[in-house]
C-alpha positions in Angstrom: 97.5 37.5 159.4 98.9 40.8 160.8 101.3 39.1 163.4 102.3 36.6 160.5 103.6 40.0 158.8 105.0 41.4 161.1 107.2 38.2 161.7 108.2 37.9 158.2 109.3 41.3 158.6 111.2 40.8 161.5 112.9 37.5 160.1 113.7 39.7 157.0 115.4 42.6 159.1 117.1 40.2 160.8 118.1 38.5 157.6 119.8 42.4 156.5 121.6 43.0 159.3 123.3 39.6 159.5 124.6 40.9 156.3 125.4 44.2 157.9 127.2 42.8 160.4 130.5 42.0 158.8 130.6 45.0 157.3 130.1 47.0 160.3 132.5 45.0 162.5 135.5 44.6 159.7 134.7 48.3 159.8 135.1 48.8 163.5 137.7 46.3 164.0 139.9 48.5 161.6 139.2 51.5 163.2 140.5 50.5 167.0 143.6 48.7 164.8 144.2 52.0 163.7 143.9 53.5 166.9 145.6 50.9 168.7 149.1 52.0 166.3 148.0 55.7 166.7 147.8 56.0 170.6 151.6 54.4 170.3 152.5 58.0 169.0 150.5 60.5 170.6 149.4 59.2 174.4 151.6 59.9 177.1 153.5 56.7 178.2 151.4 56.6 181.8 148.5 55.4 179.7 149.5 54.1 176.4 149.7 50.7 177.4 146.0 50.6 179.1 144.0 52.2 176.2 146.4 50.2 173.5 145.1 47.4 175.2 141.4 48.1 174.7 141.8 49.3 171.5 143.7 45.7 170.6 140.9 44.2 172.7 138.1 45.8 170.9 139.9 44.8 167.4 140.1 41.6 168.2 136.4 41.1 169.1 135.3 42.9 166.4 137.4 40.8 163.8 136.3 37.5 165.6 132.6 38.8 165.5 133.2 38.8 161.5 135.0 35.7 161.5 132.2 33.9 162.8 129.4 35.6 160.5 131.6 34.9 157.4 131.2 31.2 158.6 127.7 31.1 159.1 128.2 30.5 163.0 125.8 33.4 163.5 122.5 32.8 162.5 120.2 36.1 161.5 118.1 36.0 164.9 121.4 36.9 167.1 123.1 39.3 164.7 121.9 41.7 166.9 123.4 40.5 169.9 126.1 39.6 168.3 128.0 43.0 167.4 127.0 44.1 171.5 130.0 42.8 172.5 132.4 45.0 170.1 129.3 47.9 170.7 130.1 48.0 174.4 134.6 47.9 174.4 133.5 50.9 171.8 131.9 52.8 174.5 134.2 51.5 177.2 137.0 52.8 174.9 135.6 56.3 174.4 135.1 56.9 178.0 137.9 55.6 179.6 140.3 57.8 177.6 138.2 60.6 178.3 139.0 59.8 181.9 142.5 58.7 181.8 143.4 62.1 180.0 140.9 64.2 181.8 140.5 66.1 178.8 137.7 67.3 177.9 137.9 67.9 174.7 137.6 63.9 174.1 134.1 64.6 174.4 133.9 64.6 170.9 134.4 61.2 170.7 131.5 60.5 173.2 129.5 62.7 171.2 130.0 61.1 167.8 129.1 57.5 169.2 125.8 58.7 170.0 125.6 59.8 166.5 127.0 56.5 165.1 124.8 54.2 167.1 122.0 55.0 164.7 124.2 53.5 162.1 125.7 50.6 163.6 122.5 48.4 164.9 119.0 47.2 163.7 117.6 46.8 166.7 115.7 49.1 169.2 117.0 47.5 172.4 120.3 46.9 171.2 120.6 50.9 170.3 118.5 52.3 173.1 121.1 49.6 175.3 124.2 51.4 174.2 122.6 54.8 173.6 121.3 54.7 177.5 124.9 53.6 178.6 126.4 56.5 176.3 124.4 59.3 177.9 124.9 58.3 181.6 128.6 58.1 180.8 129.0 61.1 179.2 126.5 63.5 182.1 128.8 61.0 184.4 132.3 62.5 182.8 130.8 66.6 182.2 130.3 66.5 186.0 132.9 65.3 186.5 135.4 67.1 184.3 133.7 70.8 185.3 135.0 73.6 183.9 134.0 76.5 181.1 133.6 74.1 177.9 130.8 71.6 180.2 128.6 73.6 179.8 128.9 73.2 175.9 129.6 69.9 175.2 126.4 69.4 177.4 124.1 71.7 174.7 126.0 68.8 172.5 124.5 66.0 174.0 121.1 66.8 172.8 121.5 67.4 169.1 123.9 64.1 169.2 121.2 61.9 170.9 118.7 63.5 168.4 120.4 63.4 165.4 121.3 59.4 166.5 117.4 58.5 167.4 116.6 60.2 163.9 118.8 58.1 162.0 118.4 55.1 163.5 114.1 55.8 163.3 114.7 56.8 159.5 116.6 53.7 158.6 114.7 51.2 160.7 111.2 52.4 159.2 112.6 52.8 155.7 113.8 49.5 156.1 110.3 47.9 157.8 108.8 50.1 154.9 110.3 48.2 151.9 110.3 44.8 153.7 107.0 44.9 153.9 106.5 46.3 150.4 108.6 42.9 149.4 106.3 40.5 151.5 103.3 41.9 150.0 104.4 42.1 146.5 105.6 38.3 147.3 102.2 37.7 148.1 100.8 38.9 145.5 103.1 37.7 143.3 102.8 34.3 144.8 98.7 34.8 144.8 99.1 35.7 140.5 101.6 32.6 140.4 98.9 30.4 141.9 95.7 32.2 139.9 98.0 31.9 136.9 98.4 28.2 137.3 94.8 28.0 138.4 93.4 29.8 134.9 96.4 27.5 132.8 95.0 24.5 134.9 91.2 25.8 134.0 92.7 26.7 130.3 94.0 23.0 129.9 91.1 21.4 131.4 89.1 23.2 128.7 91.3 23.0 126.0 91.1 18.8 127.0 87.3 19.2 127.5 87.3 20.6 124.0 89.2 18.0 122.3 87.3 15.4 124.0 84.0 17.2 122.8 85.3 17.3 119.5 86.5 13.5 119.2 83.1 12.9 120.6 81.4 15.1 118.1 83.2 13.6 115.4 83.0 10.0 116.9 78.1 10.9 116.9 79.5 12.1 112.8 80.5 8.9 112.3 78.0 7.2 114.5 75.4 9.0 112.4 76.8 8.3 109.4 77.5 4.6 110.0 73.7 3.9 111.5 71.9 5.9 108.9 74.4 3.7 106.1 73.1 0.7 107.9 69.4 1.4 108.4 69.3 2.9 105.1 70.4 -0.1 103.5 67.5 -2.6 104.6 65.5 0.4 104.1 66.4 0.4 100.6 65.8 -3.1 100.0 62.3 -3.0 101.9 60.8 0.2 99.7 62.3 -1.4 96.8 60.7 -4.6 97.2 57.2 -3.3 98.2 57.7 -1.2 94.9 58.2 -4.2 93.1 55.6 -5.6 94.6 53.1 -3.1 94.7 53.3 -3.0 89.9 52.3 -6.9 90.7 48.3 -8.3 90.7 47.2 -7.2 94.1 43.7 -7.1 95.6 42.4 -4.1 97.2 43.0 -5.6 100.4 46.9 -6.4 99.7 47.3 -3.0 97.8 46.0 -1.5 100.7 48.5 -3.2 102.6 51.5 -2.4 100.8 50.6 1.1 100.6 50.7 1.2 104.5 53.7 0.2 104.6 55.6 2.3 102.4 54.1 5.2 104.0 55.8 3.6 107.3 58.9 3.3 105.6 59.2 6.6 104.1 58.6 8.1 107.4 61.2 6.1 109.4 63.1 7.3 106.0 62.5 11.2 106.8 63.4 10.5 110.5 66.8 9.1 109.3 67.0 12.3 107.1 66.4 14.7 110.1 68.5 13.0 112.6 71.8 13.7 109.9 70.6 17.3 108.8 70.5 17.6 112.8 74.0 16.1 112.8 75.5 18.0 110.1 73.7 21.0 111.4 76.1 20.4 114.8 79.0 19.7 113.5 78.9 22.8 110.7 79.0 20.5 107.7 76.0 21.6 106.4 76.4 23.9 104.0 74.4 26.3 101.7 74.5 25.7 97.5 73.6 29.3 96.0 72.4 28.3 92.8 70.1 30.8 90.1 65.8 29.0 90.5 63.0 29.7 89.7 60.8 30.6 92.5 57.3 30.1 90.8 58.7 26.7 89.6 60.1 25.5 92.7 57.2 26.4 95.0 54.2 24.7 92.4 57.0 21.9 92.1 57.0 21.1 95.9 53.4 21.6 96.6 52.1 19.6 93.5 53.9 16.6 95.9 51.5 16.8 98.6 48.7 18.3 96.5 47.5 13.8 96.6 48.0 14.1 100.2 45.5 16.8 100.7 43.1 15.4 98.6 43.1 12.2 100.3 41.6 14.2 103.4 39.5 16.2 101.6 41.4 19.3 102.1 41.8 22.5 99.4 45.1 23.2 98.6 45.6 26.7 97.2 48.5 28.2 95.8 49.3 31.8 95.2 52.6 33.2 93.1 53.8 36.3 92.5 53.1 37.7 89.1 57.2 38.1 88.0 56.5 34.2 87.2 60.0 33.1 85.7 61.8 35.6 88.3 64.6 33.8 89.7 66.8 34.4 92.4 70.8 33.0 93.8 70.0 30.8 96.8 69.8 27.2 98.2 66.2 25.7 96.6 66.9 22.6 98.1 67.1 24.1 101.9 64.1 26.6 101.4 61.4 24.0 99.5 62.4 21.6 102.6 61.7 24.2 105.0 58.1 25.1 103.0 57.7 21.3 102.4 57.6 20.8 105.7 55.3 24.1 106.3 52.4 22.5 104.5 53.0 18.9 105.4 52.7 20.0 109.1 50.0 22.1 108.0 47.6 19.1 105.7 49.1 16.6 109.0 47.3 19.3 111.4 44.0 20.0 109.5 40.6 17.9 109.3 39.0 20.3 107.0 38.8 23.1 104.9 41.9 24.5 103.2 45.5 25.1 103.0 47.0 28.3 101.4 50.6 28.8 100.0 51.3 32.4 99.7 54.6 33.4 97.7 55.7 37.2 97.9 58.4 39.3 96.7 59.1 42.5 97.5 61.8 44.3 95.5 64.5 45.7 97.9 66.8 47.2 95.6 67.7 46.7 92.2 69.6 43.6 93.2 67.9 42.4 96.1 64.6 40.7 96.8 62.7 39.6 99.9 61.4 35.8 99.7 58.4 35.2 101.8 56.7 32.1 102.3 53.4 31.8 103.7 51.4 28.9 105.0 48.1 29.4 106.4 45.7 26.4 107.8 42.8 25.6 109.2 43.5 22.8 111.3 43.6 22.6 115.0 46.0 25.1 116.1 48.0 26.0 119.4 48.2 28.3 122.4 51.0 30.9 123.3 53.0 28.8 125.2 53.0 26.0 123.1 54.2 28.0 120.6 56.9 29.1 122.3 58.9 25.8 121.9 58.1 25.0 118.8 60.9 25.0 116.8 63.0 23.9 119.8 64.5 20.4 119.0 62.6 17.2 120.3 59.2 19.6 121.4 55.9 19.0 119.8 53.0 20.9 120.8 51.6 19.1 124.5 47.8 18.1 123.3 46.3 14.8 122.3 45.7 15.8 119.0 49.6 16.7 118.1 50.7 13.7 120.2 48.0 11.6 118.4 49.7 12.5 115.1 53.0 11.3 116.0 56.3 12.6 114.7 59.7 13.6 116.7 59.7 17.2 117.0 62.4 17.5 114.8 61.3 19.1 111.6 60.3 22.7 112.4 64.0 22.7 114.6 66.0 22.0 111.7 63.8 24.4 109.8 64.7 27.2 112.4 68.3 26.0 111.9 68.2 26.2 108.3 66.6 29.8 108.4 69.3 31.1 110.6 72.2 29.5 108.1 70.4 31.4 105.3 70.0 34.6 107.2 66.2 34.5 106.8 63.1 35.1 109.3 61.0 32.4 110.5 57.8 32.9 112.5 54.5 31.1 113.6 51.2 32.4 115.1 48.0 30.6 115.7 44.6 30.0 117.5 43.2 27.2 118.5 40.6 25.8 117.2 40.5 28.6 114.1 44.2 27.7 112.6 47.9 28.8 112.1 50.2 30.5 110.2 54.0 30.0 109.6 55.9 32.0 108.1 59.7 32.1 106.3 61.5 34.7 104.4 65.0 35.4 103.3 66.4 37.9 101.2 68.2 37.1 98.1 69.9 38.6 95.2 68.8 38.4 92.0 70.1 36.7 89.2 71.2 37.6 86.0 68.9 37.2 83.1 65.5 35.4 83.4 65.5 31.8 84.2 66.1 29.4 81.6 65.5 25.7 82.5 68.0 23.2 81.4 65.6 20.9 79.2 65.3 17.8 81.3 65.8 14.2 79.7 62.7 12.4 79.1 63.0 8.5 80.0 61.4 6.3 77.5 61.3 3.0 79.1 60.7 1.5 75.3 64.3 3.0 74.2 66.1 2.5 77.4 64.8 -1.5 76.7 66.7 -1.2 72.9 70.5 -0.6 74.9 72.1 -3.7 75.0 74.1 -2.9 77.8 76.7 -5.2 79.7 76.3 -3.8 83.8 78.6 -4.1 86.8 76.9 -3.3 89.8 79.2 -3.6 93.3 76.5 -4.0 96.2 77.4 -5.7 99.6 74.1 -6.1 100.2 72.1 -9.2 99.4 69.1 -7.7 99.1 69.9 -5.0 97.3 71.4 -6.8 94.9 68.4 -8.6 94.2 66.5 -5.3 94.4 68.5 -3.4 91.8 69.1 -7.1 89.1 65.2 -7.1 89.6 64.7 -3.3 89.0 66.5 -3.7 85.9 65.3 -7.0 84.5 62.6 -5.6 82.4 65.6 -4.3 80.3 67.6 -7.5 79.7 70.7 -6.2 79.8 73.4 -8.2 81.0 74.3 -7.4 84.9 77.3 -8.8 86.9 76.9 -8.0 90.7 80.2 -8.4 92.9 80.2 -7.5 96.6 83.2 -4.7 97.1 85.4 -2.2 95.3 88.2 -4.4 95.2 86.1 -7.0 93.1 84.9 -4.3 91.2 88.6 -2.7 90.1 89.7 -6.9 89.4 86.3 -7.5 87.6 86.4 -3.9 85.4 90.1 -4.4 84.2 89.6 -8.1 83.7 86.9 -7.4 81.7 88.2 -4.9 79.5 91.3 -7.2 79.0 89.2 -9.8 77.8 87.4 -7.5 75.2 84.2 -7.7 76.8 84.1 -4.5 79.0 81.2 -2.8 80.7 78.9 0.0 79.4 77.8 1.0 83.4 78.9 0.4 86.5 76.6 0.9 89.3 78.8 1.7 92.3 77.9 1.6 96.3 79.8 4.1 98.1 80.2 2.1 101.5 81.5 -1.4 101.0 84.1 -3.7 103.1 87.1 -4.6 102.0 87.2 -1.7 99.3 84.6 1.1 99.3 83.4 3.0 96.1 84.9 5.8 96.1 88.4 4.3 96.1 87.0 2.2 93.4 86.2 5.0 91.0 89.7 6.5 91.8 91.1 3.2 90.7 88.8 2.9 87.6 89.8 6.5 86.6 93.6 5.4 86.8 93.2 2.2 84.2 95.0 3.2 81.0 92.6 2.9 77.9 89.1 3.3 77.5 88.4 1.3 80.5 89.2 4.6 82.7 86.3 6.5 80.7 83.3 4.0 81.5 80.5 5.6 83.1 80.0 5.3 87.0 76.5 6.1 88.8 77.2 6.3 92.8 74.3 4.6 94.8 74.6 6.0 98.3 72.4 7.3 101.1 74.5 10.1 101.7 73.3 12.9 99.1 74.2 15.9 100.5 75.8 18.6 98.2 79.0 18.4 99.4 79.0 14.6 99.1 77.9 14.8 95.7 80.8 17.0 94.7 83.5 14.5 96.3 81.7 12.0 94.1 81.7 14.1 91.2 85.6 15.6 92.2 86.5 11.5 91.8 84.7 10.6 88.5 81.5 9.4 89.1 79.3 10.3 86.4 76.1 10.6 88.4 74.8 9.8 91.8 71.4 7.9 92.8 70.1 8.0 96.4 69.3 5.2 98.9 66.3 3.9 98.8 66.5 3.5 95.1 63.8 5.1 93.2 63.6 3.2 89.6 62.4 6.7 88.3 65.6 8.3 89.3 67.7 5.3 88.4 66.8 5.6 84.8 66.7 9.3 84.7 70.8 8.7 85.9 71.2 6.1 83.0 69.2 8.1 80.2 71.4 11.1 81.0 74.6 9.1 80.3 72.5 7.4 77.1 71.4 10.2 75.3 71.4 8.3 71.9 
């Protein structure tokens, strides 16, 4: 690498000095033109014509050596060698004047060429060349000129030589000096060109790796989306149809049965329900409602659902509230009674016998503030250290045959974790094996204005709801769901068209209202071909007239807040999720009935 430098150097010198070169000999050849018209006038006529002559001579060679470097004939290698020529008639013109005249007071001349060839050349032979030929010459003429002044001009020769070694060491160092300044800073340079496109390269990789993480992060969205639409709508139609046919004459045997099989389908329906929270979760969709609820009322709320559960195995389920019982706080009770829902379902899945205990504190922390903490204690089988340690890690269950024996994906206490984090809370678990465990969840939350006042909820009266004589669209794709919903509603005789998209539904609605017959409900799917439900309502809510006021419930299995809202933003009245729960159904129609 060294010699490599060092050759780059010397290429680079020689580069310079090819430039120097014309300079040097334009400069030269002037000067011995000058001379040549000088010695006409002040050399005695004996040897005018000889040094004339060498003066023309050396012109002439000097102007041909620039001739040739101004047309490139002179490539940067030989510059050196090139100005020799003109270097040498230089010092054969000093000295043979100071021999034709004998005087030796020419010795000045001599004396200044040493001092010039530090200026003239690049290169060390070159000047040690002409400097070597210089100083025999001129010990050559003092000896032989003699006299009183040798002796002087010969202290001369020292400082001359001196002074010319010194320039020519100064300039050619100097020179060396920056060149190699210029090659390194080249190289580096040409090193932060090449990290420079290395890091854009690595930049625009990543930047592309991105993208394509994103298109693929939106393209599992809409996977996720489109699969849960699609198993949920079977789904739908099999829990409604073993509804139906579970309020049917059934034997023991057959009720036992159907029974089973919801329970199988409301599990693949959680899993469905994990797998988009875990989606949503990803792709930062998921998003927290702060709403004012009643703690007290939320917690009894959620454990009275599995308080059948627990009885069914024999097991005590205790719960314990606060005394500041109407207290209620700004927060997300959807997100916190899923994350203690799935605290004591884990915990009644987990326990053979004895008890489970909800514990619900609060704990003031200013005048604004309280701590939330949820406690769920068991005494079911328990789990070591380590197992523990992956607990709420996505897709990991607890490695024993008990857990494994109870099934599930690993997925619930994850998004639980997930959902803690997004709030800001704590969440914890401890436990021994054999005796029981503990999880634990708090968050801390302000408080909200005023004690908590319940907005009176509508009471369905199945009797009343049977009195409405009301004309129904409903726009269903699905066969079976269809059928699910017309025999859902049947026990109310009201009059039900079904159509199978939102363009039907826009046609059938304005058709209908031209005709003087309008609807009283429509029942709208969100996904559907041709037309979906949402662009329905949009085109409902543009009809001129009354038409554009008739009510719309949403049926969809996609339920989170921020879907609800779009629905809402649109002009549906009211939404009711996939699988359809009759309950809910004519809670949605009750609400838009009051009278």
């Amino acid at each position: 690498m060294f010699a490599a430098q060092n050759d780059a150097v010397k290429r680079a010198l020689d580069g310079i000095y090819l430039q120097q070169l014309r300079t040097i000999v334009a400069v030269v050849a002037g000067y011995y033109l000058f001379l040549a018209i000088a010695h006409q006038f002040f050399l005695p006529p004996e040897i005018r014509g000889t040094l004339t002559g060498l003066a023309l001579i050396t012109a002439f060679v000097s102007g041909a050596t620039y001739a040739l470097a101004r047309l490139g004939k002179i490539s940067a290698r030989m510059s050196h060698l090139a100005f020799v020529p003109a270097g040498l008639l230089g010092v054969t013109n000093v000295y043979s004047h100071i021999a034709l005249t004998g005087d030796i007071l020419q010795m000045t001349n001599a004396v200044l060429a040493l001092m010039v060839f530090g200026f003239v050349t690049l290169s060390p032979f070159v000047y040690f060349s002409l400097t070597s030929i210089s100083v025999v010459l001129y010990i050559f003429c003092l000896m032989d000129l003699g006299g009183e002044e040798a002796g002087h001009f010969a202290f001369f020769l020292v400082p001359a030589f001196m002074l010319g070694l010194l320039c020519f060491a100064q300039r050619y160092r100097t020179l060396i000096h920056i060149e190699r300044m210029r090659l390194t800073d080249r190289q580096k340079s040409d090193q932060l060109k090449a990290l420079n496109a290395s890091v854009t390269e690595q930049m625009q990789e990543a930047t592309r790796a991105a993208e394509e993480a994103r298109r693929a992060n939106e393209s599992k969205g809409i996977f996720l989306a489109n699969t849960s639409h699609e198993l949920r709508t079977p789904l739908t139609g099999v829990l409604g149809m073993m509804n139906l046919l579970g309020r049917t004459k059934l034997d023991s045997e057959q009720q036992e049965l159907v029974e089973a099989a919801q329970v199988s389908a409301k599990t693949l329906l959680t899993l469905i329900n994990d797998i988009l929270d875990l989606a949503k979760l990803d792709e930062g969709k998921l998003e927290l409602k702060n709403q004012p609820f009643d703690v007290t009322e939320t917690v009894r709320r959620l454990v009275d659902l599995l308080l059948p559960a627990a009885l069914e195995k024999g097991l005590k389920l205790n719960v314990h509230v606060p005394d500041e019982a109407g207290l209620r706080l700004v927060g997300d009770p959807v997100r916190i009674g899923q994350i203690l829902l799935n605290f004591v379902s884990n915990a009644i899945k987990f326990t053979e016998e004895g008890q489970v205990e909800v514990t619900v504190t609060l704990e003031a922390a200013d005048s604004a503030l309280y701590r939330l903490g949820l406690l769920v204690e068991d005494t079911g089988i328990g789990f070591d250290k380590e197992a523990g340690a992956k607990l709420f890690q996505r897709f990991e269950q607890v490695d024993g045959s008990e857990r494994r024996k109870q099934g599930g994906t690993g997925l619930g206490l994850a998004i639980c974790r997930e959902l803690s984090d997004l709030m800001g809370g704590t969440i914890h678990a401890d436990s021994m094996p054999g005796v029981g465990s503990r999880f634990r969840f708090a968050v801390t939350l302000p408080k909200a204005d005023g004690r908590y006042d319940d907005t009176p909820r509508v009471r369905v009266d199945s009797g009343r709801l049977s009195t409405l004589k009301l004309r129904v669209l409903l726009a269903e794709d699905n066969r079976i769901n269809q059928m699910l919903v017309e025999k859902l509603l049947a026990r109310y005789a009201w009059d039900i068209v079904i159509v199978n998209n939102g363009q039907e539904a826009v046609t059938t609605v304005g058709d209908a209202a031209a005709g003087g017959h309008g609807f009283d409900l429509v029942l709208m799917d969100v996904r559907m071909p041709v037309m979906d439900g949402k662009t329905a309502a949009k085109a409902i809510r543009a009809m001129e007239g009354e038409v554009a006021r008739v009510p719309i419930i949403a049926l969809t299995a996609n339920t989170m807040p921020e879907d609800i809202e779009t629905y809402r933003a649109i002009g549906m009245d009211d939404v009711v999720a996939k699988p359809i729960d009759i309950d809910q159904l004519e809670q949605a129609v009750s609400k838009l009935f009051p009278e």
